[in-house]
N, C-alpha and C positions, 0 to 999 in steps of 0.2 A: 642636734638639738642643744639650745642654752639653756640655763636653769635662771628662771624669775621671782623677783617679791613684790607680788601685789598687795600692794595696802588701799581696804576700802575706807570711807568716809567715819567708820565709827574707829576707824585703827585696826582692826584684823586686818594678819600678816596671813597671805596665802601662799604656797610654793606652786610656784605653774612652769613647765615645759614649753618649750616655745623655739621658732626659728629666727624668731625680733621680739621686740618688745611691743611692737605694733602688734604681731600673732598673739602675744602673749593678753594684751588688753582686748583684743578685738572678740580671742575665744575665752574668755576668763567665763566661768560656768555660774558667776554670782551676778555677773548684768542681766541673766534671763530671769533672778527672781526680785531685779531689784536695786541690786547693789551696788553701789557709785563709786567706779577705781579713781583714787585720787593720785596714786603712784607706781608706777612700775620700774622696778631697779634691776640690772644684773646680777645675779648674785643666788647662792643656797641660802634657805632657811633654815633646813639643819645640815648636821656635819652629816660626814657621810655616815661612821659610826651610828649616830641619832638617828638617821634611816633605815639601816639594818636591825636597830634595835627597833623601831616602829612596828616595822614589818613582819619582828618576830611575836609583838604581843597582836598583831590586828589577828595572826594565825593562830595565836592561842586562844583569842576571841571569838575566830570560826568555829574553832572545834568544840570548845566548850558551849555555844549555844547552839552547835548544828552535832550531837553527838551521832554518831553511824548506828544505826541496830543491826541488827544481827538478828 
């Protein structure tokens, strides 16, 4: 898998997975509501660092609005 930057019509940069760039435009999950890819480039959106740190607050964001009871 490559790593992709989709930019739609208004400017949002998206990061998409992909095996081309073709894949990458073809499945992009914003043309089902709409969305008009104007570009797709090679390339991360964030570093990888940026990613792990993403990852760690989406997970701190589970747990805090899904707390576990007991």
């Amino acid at each position: 898998m490559n790593h992709f930057i989709i930019t739609t019509a208004s400017g949002t940069r998206w990061a998409s997975l992909a095996t081309t760039a073709a894949a990458a435009r073809r499945d992009f999950f914003g043309s089902k509501s709409g969305m008009i890819v104007t570009s797709v480039e090679r390339g991360r959106l964030l570093t990888h660092d940026e990613e792990e740190q993403l990852s760690r607050e989406k997970a701190l964001e589970r747990i805090h609005h899904h707390p576990r009871r007991v």
